[in-house]
N, C-alpha and C positions, 0 to 999 in steps of 0.2 A: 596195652602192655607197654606200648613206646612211651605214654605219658608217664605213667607209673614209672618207670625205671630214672627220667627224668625226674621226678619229683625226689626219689630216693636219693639220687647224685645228687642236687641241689643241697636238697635235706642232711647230708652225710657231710657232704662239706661243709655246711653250716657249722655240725657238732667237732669236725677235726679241727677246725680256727681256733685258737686259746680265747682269741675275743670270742665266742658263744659266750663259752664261759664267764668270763669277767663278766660278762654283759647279766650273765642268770647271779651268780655272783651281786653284781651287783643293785639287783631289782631288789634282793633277799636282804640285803643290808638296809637300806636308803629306806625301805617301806617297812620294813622292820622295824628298824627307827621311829618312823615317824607313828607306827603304832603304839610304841611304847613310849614315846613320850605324849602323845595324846591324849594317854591313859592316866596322865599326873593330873590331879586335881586341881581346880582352877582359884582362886585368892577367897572365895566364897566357899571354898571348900565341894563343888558340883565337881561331876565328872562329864566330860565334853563324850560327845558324840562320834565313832571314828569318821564319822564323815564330812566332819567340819575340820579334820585333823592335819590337809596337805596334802592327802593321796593321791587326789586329783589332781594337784599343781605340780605335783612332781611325778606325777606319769605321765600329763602332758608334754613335759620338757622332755623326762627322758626317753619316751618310747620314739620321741621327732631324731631326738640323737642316732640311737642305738638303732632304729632300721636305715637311717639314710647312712649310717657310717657301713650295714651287711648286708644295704639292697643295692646302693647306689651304683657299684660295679657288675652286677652279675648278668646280665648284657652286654654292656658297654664295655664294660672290663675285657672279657671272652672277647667280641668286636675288635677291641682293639690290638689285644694280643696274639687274633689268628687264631685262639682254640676253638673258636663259634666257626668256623669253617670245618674243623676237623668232627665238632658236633654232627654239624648238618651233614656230612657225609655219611651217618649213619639214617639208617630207614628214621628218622625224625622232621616233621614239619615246624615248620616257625611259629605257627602258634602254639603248638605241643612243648615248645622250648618255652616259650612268653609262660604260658601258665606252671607248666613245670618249676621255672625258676621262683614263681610267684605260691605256688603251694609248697616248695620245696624252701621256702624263706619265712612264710607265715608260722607256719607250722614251732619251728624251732623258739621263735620270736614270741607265742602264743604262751607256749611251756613258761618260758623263763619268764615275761611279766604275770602269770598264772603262780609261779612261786612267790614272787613278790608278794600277793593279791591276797598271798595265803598266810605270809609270814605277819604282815602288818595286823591282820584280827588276834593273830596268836601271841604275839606281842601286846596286845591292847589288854589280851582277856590273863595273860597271866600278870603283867598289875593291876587291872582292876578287879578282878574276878566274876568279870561279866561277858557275855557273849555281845558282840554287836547288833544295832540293829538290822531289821530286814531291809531297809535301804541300802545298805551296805554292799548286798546282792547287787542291786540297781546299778549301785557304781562301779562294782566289777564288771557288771555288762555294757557300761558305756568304755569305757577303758578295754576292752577287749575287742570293741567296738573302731576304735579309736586307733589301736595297733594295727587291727585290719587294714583301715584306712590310708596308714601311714606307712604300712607294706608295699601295698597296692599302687601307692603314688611314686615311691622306689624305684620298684620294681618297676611301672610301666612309662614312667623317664628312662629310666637306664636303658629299657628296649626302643626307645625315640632316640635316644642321645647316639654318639659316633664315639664318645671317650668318657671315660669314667670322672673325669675331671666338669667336662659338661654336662653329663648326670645329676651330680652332685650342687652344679651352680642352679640347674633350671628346676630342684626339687625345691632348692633356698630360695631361689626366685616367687616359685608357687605360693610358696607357706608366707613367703612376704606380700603377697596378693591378696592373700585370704585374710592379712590382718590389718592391712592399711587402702589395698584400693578397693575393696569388696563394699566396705562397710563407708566410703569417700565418695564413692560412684553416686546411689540414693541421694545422700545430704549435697552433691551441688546440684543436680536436677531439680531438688527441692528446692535451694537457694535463688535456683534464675527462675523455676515457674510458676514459684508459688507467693504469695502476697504472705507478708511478715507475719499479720495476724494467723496464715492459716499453714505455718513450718512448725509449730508446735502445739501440740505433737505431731508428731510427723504422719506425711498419712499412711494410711493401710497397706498400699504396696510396698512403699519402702521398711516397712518393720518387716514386713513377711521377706524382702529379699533382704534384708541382713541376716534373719536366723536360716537363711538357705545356705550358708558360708557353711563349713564342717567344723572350722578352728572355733564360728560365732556359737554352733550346735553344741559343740564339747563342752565349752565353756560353760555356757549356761544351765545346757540339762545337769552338769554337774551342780552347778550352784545353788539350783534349788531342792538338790539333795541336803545341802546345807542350812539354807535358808527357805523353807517352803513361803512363796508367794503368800498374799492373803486375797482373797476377793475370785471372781472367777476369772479366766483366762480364756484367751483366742486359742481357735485350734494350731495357731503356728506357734504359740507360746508354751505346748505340753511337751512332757517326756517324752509321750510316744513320737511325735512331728519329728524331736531334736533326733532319736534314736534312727528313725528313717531316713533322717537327711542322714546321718552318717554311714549306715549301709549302702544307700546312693551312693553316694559319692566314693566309694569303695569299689564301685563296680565300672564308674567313669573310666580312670587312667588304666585299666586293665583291656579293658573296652576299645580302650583307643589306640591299646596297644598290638591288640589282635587284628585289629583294621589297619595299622599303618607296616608294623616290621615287617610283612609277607610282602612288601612292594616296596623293603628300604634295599639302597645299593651298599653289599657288603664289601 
């Protein structure tokens, strides 16, 4: 029950903030958009596919925005302003608070990129007069996937961090990890150990730990919603691999968040 009530308060404030809104607001528009224009016929006169249309590129940006701008405090935040003492004085444990805050922030953040997700085919199909394909599906569940993700890395900074201010640098920190040293690390270990003839292609292990990144996972399982490969693939080159490393990694910063704040000093 103490969870529960915590997920409600989380969740409840979420919906009182005007930013929910904009934020639902906003997914409703932007994807909107980009469905109906998608749906405009190409100089060949063809109709493009909605999943070659931007949805991905622009739920990746936004959904990174919109949860670090309504996760990035809600630890930290509390923490810093004394009310996470006044919390904890109720029959509540500190990981009951960590997941609380973290189902109590997905949840809302779910809905509103779920409107988006819905607006964009609906836009598509009323100019072109066709329903989208079943990939379409797919990339709603990567994206859905994907906000989990970017919930959960919020959310379980924010319960690591001491200020809302620090929250916010060490999420931008992470996401800047994931896109320049994750994928850097591989390529100079190749550079110093391996003999020029044999850095290209790269070998084995370094292709599998770049698609282990979640930002390199996003990316690409999207992509070939767009673009299907030709030829056969490595098992770390499928949708399903990409789809699991994103789940992982969704359960990491939450993970290590219920391990660390029950022994941080308030």
């Amino acid at each position: 029950m103490s969870l529960r009530t915590l997920v409600e308060k989380y969740a409840l404030d979420t919906h009182r903030t005007k930013s929910a809104w904009v934020v639902a607001a906003l997914f409703v528009i932007v994807f909107g958009f980009v469905g109906w224009s998608t749906g405009g016929p190409t100089y060949r006169g063809e109709i493009r596919p909605l999943v070659v249309g931007g949805v991905q590129n622009s739920a990746g940006i936004l959904v990174v925005l919109t949860t670090l701008a309504l996760g990035h405090g809600v630890v930290a935040g509390a923490r810093e302003s004394g009310s996470l003492r006044v919390l904890l004085a109720y029959p509540h444990s500190r990981r009951e608070v960590v997941l609380g805050a973290f189902l109590g922030r997905v949840g809302p953040l779910l809905a509103a990129i779920s409107g988006g997700l819905l607006a964009a085919p609906t836009a598509y199909t009323l100019r072109t007069g066709q329903l989208p394909g079943a990939d379409y599906l797919t990339l709603v569940g990567f994206v859905l996937l994907w906000t989990v993700f970017c919930t959960a890395l919020a959310v379980g900074i924010s319960a690591l961090a001491s200020t809302g201010r620090r929250a916010i640098g060490g999420a931008f920190g992470v996401f800047l990890g994931f896109l320049f040293v994750w994928d850097w690390l591989p390529t100079e270990i190749v550079r110093r150990m391996y003999p020029p003839e044999q850095q290209r292609p790269r070998p084995e292990w370094a292709q599998l730990w770049v698609n282990l990144d979640p930002v390199t996972a996003y990316q690409r399982g999207t992509s070939m919603l767009s673009y299907p490969p030709e030829g056969p693939l490595a098992a770390y080159e499928t949708l399903p691999f990409f789809a699991a490393v994103l789940a992982a990694w969704a359960i990491v910063p939450i993970a290590l968040a219920l391990w660390r704040f029950p022994q941080t000093d308030l």
